[in-house]
PyMOL Python script that loads the backbone (N, CA, C, O; Angstrom):
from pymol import cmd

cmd.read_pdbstr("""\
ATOM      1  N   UNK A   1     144.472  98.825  74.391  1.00  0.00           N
ATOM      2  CA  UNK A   1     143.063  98.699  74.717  1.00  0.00           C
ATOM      3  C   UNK A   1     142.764  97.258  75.135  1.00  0.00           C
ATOM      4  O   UNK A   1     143.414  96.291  74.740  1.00  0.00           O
ATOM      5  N   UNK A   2     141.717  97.202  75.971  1.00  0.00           N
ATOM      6  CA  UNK A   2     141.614  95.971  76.689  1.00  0.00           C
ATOM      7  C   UNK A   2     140.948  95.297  76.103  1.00  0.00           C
ATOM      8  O   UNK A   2     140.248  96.072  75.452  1.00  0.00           O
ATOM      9  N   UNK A   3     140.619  94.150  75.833  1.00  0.00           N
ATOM     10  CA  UNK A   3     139.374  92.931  75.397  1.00  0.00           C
ATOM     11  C   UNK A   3     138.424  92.674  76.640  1.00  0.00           C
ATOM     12  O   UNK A   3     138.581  92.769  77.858  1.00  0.00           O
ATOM     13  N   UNK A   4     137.317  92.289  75.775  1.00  0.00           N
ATOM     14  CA  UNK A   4     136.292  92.158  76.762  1.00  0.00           C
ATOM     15  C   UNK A   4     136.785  91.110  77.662  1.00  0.00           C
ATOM     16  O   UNK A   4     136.269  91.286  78.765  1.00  0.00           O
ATOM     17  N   UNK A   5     137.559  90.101  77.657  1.00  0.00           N
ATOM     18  CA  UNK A   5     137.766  88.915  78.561  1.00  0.00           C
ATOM     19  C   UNK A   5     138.696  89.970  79.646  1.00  0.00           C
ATOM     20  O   UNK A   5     138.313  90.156  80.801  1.00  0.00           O
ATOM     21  N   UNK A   6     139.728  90.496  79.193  1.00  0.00           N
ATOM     22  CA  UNK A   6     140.024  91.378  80.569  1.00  0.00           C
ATOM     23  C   UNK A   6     139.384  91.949  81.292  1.00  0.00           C
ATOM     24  O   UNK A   6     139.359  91.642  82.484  1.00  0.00           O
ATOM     25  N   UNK A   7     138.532  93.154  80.689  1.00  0.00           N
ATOM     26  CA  UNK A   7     137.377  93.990  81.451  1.00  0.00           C
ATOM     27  C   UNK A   7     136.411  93.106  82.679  1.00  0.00           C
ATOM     28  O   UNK A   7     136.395  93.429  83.867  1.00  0.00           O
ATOM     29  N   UNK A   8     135.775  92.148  82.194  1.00  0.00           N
ATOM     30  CA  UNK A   8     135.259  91.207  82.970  1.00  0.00           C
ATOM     31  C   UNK A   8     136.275  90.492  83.808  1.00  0.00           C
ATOM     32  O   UNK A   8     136.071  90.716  85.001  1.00  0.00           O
ATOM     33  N   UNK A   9     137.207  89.779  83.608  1.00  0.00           N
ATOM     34  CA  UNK A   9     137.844  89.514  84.451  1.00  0.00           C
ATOM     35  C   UNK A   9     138.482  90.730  85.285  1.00  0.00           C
ATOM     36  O   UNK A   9     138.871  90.339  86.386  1.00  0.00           O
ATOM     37  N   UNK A  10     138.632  91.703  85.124  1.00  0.00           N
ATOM     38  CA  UNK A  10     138.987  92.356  86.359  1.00  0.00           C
ATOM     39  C   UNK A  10     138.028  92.812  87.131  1.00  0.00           C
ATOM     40  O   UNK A  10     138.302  93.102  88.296  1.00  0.00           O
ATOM     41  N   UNK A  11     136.553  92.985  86.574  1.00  0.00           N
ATOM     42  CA  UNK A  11     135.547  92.830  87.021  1.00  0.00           C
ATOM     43  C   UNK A  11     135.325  91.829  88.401  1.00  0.00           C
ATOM     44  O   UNK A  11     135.248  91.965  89.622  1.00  0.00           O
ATOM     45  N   UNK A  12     135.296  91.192  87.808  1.00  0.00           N
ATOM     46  CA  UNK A  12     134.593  89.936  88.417  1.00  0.00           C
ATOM     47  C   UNK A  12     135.916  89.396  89.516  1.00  0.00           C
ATOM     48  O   UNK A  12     135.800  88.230  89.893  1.00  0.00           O
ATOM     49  N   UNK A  13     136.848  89.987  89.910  1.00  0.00           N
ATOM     50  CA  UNK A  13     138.193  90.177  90.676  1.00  0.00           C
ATOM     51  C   UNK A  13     137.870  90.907  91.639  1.00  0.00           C
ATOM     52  O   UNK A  13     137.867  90.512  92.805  1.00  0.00           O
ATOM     53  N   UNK A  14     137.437  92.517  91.126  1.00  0.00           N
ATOM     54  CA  UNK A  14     137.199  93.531  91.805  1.00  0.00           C
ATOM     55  C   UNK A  14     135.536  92.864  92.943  1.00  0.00           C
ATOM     56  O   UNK A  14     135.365  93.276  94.091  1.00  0.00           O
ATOM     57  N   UNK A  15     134.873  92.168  92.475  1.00  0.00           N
ATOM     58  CA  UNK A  15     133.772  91.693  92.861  1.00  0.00           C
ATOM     59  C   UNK A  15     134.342  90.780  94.378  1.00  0.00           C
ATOM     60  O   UNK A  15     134.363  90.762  95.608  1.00  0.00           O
ATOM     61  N   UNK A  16     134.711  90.165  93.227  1.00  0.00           N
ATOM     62  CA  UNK A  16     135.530  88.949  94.681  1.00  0.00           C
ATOM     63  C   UNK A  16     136.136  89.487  95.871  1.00  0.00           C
ATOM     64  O   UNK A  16     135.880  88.998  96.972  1.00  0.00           O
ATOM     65  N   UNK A  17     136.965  90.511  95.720  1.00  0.00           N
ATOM     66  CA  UNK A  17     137.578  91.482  96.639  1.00  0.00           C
ATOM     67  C   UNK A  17     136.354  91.827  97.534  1.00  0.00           C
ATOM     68  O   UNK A  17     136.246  91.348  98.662  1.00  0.00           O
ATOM     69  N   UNK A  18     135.651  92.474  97.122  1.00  0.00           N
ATOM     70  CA  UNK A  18     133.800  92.707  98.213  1.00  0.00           C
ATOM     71  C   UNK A  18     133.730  91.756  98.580  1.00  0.00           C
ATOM     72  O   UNK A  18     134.096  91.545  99.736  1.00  0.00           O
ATOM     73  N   UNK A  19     133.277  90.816  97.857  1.00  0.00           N
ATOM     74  CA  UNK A  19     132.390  89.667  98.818  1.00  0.00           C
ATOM     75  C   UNK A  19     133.777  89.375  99.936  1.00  0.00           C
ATOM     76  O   UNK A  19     133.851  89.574 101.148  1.00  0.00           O
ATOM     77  N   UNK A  20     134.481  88.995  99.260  1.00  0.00           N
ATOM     78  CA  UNK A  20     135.820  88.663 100.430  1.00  0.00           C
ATOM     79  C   UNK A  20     135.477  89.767 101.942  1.00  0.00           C
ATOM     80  O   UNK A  20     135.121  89.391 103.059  1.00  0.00           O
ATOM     81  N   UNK A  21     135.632  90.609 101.657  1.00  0.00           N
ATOM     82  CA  UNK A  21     135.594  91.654 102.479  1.00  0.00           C
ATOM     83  C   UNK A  21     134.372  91.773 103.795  1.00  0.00           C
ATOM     84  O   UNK A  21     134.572  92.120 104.959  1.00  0.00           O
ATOM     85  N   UNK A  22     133.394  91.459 103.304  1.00  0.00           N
ATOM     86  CA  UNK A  22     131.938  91.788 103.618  1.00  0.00           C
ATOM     87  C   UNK A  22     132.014  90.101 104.533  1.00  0.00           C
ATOM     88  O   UNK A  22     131.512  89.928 105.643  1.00  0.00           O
ATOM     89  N   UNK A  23     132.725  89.072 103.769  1.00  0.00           N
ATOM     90  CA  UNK A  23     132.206  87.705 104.327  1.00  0.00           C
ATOM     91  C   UNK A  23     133.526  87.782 105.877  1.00  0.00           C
ATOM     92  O   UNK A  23     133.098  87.340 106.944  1.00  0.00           O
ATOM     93  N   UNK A  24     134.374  88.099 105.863  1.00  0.00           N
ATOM     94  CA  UNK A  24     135.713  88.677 106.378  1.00  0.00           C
ATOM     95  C   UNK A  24     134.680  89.447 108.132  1.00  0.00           C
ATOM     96  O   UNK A  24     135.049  89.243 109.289  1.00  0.00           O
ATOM     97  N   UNK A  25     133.484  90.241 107.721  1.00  0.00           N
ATOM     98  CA  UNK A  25     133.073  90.961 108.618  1.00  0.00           C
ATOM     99  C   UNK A  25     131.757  90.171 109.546  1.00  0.00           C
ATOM    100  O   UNK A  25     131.149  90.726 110.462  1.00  0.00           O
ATOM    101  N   UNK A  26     131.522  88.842 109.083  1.00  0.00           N
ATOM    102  CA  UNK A  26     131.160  88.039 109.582  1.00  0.00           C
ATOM    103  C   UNK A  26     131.264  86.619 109.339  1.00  0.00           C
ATOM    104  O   UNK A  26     130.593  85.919 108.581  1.00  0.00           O
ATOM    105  N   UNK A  27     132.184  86.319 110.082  1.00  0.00           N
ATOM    106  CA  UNK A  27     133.221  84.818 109.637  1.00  0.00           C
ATOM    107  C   UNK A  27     131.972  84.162 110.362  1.00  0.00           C
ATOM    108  O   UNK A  27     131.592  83.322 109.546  1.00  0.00           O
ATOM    109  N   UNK A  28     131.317  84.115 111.221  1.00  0.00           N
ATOM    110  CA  UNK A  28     130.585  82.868 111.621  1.00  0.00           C
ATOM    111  C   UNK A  28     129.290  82.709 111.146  1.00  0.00           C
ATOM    112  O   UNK A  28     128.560  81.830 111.604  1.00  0.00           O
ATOM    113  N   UNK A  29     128.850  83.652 110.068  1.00  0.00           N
ATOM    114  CA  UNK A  29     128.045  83.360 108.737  1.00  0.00           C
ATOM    115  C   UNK A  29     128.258  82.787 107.899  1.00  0.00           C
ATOM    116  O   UNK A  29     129.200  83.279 107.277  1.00  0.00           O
ATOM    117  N   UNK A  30     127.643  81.379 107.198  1.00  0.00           N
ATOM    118  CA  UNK A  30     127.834  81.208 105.802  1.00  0.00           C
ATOM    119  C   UNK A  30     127.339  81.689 104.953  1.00  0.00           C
ATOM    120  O   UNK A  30     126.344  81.170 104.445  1.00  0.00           O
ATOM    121  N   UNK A  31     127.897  82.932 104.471  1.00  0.00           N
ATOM    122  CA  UNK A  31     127.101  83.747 103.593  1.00  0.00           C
ATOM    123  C   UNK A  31     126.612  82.603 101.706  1.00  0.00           C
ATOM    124  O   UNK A  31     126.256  82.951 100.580  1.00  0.00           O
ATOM    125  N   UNK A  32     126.879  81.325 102.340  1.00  0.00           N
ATOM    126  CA  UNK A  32     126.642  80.733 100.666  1.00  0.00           C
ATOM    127  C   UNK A  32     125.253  79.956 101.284  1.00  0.00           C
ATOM    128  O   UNK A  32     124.599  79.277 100.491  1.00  0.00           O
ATOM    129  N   UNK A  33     124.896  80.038 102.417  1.00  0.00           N
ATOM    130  CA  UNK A  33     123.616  79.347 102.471  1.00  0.00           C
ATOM    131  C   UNK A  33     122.489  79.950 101.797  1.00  0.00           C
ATOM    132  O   UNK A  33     122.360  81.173 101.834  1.00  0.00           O
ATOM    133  N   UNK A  34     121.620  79.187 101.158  1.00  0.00           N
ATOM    134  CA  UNK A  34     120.662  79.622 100.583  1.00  0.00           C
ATOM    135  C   UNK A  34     119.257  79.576 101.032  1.00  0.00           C
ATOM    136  O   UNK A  34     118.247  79.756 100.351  1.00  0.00           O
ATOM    137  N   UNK A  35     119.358  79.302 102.301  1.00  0.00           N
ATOM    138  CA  UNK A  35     117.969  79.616 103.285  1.00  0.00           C
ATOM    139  C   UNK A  35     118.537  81.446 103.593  1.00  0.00           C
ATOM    140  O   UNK A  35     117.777  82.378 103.328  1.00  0.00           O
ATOM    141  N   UNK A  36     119.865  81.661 104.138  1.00  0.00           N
ATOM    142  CA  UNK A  36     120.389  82.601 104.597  1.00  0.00           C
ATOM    143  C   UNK A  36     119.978  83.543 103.177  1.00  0.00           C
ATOM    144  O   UNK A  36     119.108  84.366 103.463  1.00  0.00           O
ATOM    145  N   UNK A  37     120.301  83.589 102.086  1.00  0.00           N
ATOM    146  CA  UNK A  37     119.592  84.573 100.918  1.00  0.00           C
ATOM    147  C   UNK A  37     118.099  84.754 100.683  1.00  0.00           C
ATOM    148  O   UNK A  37     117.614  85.822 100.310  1.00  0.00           O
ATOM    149  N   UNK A  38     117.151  83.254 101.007  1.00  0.00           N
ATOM    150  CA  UNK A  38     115.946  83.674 100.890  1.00  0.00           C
ATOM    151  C   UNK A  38     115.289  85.006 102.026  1.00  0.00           C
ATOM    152  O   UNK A  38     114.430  85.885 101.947  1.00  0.00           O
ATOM    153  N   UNK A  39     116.355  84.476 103.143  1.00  0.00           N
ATOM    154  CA  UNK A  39     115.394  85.405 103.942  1.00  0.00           C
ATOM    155  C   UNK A  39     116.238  86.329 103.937  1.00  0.00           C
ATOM    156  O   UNK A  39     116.234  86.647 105.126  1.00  0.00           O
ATOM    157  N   UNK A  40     116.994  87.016 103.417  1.00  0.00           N
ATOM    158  CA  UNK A  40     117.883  88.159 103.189  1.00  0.00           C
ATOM    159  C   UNK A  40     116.499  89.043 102.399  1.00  0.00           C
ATOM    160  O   UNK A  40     115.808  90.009 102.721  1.00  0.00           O
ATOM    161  N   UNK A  41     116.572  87.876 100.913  1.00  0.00           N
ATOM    162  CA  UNK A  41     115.593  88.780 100.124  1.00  0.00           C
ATOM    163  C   UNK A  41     114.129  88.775 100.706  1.00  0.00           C
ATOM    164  O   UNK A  41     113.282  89.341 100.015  1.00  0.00           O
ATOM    165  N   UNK A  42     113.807  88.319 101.658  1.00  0.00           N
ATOM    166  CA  UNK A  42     111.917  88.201 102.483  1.00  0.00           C
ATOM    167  C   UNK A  42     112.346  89.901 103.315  1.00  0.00           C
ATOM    168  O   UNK A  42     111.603  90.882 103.344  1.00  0.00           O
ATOM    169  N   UNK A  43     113.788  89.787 103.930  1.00  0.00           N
ATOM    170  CA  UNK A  43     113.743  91.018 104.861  1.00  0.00           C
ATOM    171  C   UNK A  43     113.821  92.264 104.189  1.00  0.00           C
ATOM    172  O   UNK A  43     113.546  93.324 104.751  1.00  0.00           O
ATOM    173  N   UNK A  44     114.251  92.160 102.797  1.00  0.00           N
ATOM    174  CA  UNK A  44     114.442  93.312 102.107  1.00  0.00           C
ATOM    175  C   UNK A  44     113.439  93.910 101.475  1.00  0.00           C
ATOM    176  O   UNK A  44     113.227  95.082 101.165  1.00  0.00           O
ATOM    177  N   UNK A  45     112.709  92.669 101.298  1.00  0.00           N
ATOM    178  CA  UNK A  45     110.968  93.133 100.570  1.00  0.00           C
ATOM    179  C   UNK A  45     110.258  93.383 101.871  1.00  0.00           C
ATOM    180  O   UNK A  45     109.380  94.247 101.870  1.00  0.00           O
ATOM    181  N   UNK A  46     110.536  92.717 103.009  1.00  0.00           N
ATOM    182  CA  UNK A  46     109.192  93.406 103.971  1.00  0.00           C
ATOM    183  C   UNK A  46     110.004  94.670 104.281  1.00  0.00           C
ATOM    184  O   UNK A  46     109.146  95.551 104.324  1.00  0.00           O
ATOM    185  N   UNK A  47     111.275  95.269 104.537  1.00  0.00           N
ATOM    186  CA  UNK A  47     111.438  96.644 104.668  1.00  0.00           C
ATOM    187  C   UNK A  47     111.128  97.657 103.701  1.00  0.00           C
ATOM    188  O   UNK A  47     110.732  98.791 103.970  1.00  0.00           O
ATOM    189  N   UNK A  48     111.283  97.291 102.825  1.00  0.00           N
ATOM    190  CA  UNK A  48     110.629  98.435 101.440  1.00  0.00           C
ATOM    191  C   UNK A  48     109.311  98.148 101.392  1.00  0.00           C
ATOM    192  O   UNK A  48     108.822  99.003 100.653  1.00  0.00           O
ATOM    193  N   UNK A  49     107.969  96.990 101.993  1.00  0.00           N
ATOM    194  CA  UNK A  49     107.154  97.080 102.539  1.00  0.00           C
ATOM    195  C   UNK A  49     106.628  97.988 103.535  1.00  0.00           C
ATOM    196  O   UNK A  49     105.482  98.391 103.334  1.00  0.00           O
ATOM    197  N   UNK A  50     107.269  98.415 104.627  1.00  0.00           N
ATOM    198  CA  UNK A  50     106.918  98.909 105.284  1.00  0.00           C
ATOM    199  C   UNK A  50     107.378 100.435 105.474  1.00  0.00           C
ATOM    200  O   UNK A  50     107.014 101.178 106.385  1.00  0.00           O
ATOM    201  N   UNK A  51     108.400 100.797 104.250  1.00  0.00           N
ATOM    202  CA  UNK A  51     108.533 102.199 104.458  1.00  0.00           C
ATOM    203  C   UNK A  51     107.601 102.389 103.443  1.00  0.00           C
ATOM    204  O   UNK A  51     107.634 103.605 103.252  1.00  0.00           O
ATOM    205  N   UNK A  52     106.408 101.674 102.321  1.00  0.00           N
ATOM    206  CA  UNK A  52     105.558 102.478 101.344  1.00  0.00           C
ATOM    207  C   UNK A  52     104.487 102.441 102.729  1.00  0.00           C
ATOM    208  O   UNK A  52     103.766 103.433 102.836  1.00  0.00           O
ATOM    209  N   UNK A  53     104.345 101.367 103.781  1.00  0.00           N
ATOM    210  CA  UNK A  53     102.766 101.390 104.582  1.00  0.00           C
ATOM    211  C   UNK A  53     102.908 102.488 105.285  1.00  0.00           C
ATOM    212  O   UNK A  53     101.908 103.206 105.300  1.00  0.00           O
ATOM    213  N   UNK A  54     104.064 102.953 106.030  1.00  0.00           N
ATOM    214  CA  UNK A  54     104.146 103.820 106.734  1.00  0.00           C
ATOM    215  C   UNK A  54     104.174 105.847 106.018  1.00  0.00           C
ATOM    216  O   UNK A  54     104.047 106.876 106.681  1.00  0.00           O
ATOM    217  N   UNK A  55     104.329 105.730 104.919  1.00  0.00           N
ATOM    218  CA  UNK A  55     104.059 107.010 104.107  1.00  0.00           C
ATOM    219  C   UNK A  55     102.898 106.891 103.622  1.00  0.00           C
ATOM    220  O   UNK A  55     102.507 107.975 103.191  1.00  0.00           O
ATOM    221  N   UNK A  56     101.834 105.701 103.434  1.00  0.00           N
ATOM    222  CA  UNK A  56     100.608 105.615 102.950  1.00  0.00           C
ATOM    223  C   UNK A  56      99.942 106.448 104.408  1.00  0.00           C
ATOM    224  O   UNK A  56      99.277 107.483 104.461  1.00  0.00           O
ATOM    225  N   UNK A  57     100.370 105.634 105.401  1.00  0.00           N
ATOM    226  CA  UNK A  57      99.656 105.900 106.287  1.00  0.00           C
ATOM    227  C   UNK A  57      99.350 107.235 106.808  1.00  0.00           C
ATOM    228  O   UNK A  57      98.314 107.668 107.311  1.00  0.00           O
ATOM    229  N   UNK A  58     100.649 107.874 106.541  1.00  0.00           N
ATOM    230  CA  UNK A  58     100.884 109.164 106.704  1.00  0.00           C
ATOM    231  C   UNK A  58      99.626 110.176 106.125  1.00  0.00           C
ATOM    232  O   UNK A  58      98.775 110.877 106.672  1.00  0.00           O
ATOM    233  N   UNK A  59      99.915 109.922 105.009  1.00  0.00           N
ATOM    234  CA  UNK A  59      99.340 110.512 103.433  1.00  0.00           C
ATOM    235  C   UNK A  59      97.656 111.298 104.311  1.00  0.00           C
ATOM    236  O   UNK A  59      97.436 112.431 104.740  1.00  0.00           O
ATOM    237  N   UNK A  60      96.988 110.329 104.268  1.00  0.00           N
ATOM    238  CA  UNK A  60      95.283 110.241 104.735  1.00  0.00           C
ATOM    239  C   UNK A  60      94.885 109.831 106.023  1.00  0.00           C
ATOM    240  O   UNK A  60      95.624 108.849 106.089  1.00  0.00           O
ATOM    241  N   UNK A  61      94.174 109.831 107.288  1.00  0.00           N
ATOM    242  CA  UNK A  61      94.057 109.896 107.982  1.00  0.00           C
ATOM    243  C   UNK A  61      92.242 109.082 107.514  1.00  0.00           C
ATOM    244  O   UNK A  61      91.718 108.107 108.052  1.00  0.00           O
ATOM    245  N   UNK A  62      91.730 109.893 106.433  1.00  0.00           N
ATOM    246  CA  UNK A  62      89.967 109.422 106.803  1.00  0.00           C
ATOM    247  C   UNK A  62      89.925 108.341 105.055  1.00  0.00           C
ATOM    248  O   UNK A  62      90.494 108.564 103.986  1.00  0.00           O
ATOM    249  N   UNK A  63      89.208 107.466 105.379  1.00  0.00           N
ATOM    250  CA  UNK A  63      88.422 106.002 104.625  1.00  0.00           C
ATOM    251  C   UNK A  63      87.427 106.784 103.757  1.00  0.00           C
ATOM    252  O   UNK A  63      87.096 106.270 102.689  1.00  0.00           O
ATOM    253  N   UNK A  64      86.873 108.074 104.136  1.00  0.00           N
ATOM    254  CA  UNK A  64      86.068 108.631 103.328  1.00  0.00           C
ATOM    255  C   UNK A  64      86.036 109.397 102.291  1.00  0.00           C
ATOM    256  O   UNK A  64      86.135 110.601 102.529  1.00  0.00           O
ATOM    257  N   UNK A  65      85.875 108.913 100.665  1.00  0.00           N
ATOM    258  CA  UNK A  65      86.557 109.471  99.837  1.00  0.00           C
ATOM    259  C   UNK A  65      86.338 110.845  99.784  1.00  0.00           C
ATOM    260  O   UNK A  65      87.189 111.529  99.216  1.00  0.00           O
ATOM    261  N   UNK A  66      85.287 111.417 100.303  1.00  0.00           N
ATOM    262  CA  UNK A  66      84.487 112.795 100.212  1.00  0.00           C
ATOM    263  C   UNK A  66      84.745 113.868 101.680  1.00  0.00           C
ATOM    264  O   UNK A  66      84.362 115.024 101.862  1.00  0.00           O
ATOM    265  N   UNK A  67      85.493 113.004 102.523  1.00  0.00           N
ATOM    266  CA  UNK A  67      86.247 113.971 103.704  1.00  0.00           C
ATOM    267  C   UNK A  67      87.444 113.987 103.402  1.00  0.00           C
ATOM    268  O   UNK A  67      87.939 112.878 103.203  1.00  0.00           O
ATOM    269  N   UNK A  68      88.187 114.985 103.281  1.00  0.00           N
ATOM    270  CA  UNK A  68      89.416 115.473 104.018  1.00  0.00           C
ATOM    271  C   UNK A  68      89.826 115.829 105.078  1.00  0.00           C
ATOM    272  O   UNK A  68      89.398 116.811 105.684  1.00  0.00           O
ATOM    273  N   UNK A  69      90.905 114.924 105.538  1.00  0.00           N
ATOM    274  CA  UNK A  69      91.665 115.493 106.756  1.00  0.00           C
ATOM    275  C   UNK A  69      91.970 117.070 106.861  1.00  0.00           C
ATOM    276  O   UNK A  69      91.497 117.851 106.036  1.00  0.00           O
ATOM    277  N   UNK A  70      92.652 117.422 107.748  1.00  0.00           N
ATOM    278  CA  UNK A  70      92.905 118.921 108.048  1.00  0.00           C
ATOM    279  C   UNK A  70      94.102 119.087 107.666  1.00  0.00           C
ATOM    280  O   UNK A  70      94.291 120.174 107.120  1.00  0.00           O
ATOM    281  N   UNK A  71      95.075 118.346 107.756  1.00  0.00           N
ATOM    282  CA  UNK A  71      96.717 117.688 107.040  1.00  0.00           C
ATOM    283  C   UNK A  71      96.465 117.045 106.043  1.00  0.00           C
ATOM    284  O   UNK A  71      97.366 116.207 106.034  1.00  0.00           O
ATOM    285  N   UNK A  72      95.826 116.862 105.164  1.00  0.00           N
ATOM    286  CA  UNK A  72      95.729 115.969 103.859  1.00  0.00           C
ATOM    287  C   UNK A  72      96.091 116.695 102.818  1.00  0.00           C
ATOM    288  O   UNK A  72      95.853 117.868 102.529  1.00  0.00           O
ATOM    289  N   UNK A  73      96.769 115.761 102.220  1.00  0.00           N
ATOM    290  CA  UNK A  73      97.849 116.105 101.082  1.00  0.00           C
ATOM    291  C   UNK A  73      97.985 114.936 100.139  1.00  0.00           C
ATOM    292  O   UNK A  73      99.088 114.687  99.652  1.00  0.00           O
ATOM    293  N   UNK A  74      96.634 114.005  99.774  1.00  0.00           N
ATOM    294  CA  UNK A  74      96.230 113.061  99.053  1.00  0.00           C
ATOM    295  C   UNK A  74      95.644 113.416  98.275  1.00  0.00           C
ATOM    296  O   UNK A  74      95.222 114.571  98.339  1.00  0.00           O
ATOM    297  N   UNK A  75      95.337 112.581  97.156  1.00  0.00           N
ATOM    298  CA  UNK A  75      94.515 112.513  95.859  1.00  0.00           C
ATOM    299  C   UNK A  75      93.698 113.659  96.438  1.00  0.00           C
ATOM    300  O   UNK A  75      93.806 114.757  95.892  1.00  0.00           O
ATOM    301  N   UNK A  76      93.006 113.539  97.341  1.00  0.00           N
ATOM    302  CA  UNK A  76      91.505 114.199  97.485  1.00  0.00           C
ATOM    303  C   UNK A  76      91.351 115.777  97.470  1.00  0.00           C
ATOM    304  O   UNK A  76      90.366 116.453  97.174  1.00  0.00           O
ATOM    305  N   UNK A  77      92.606 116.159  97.874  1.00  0.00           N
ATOM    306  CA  UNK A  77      92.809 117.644  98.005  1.00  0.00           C
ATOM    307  C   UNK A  77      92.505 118.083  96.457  1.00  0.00           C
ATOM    308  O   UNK A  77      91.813 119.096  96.360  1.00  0.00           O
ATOM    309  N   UNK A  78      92.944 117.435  95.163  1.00  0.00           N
ATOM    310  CA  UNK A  78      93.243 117.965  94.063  1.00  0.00           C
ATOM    311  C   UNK A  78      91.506 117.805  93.653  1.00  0.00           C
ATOM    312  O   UNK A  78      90.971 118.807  93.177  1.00  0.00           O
ATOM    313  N   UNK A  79      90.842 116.813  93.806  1.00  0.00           N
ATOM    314  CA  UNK A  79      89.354 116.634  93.662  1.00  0.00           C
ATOM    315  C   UNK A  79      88.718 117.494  94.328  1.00  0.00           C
ATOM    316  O   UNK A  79      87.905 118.112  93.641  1.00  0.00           O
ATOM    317  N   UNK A  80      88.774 117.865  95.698  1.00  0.00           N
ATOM    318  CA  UNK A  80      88.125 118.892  96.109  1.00  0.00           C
ATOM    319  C   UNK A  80      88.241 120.279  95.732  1.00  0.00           C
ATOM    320  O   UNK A  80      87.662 121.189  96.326  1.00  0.00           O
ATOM    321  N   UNK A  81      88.939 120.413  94.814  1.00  0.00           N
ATOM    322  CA  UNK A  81      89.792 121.797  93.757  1.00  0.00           C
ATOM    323  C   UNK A  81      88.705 121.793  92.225  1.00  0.00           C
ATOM    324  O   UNK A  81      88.758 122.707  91.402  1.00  0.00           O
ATOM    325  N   UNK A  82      87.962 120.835  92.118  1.00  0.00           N
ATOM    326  CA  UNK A  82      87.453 120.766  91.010  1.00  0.00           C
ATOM    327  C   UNK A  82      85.966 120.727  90.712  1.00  0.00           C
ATOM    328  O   UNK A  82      85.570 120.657  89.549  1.00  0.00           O
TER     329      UNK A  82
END
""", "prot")
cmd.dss("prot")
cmd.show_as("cartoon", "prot")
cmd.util.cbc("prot")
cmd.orient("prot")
């Protein structure tokens, strides 16, 4: 049975192997810059940004809490049930 210092170290081996790999698929990136991660993580939050705006958008069509669309399938349908 293994000790935790092995487990992690083969871990953290198996890790290295990825990044190796991934940095391997674009050599003329420095994937250790850290402007290059901020905006990694800015692009990753405005894309999961914009797939909730674009299903919001979907959702409702009217601003008016007391109209329903003809396709509406928002809060309002379940209120107009009551």
């Amino acid at each position: 049975m293994k000790n935790n210092y092995a487990k992690h170290k083969e871990k953290a081996k198996r890790y290295r192997l990825k990044i190796e790999k991934i940095q391997k698929k674009y050599p003329e990136i420095n994937m250790k810059s850290q402007e290059l991660f901020r905006d990694m993580m800015k692009l990753h939050d405005l894309f999961n940004r914009v797939v909730y705006e674009d299903v919001d958008a979907d959702e409702c069509k009217s601003d008016n809490p007391d109209r329903m669309c003809s396709d509406c399938i928002c809060w309002k349908q379940t209120r107009k049930m009551s």
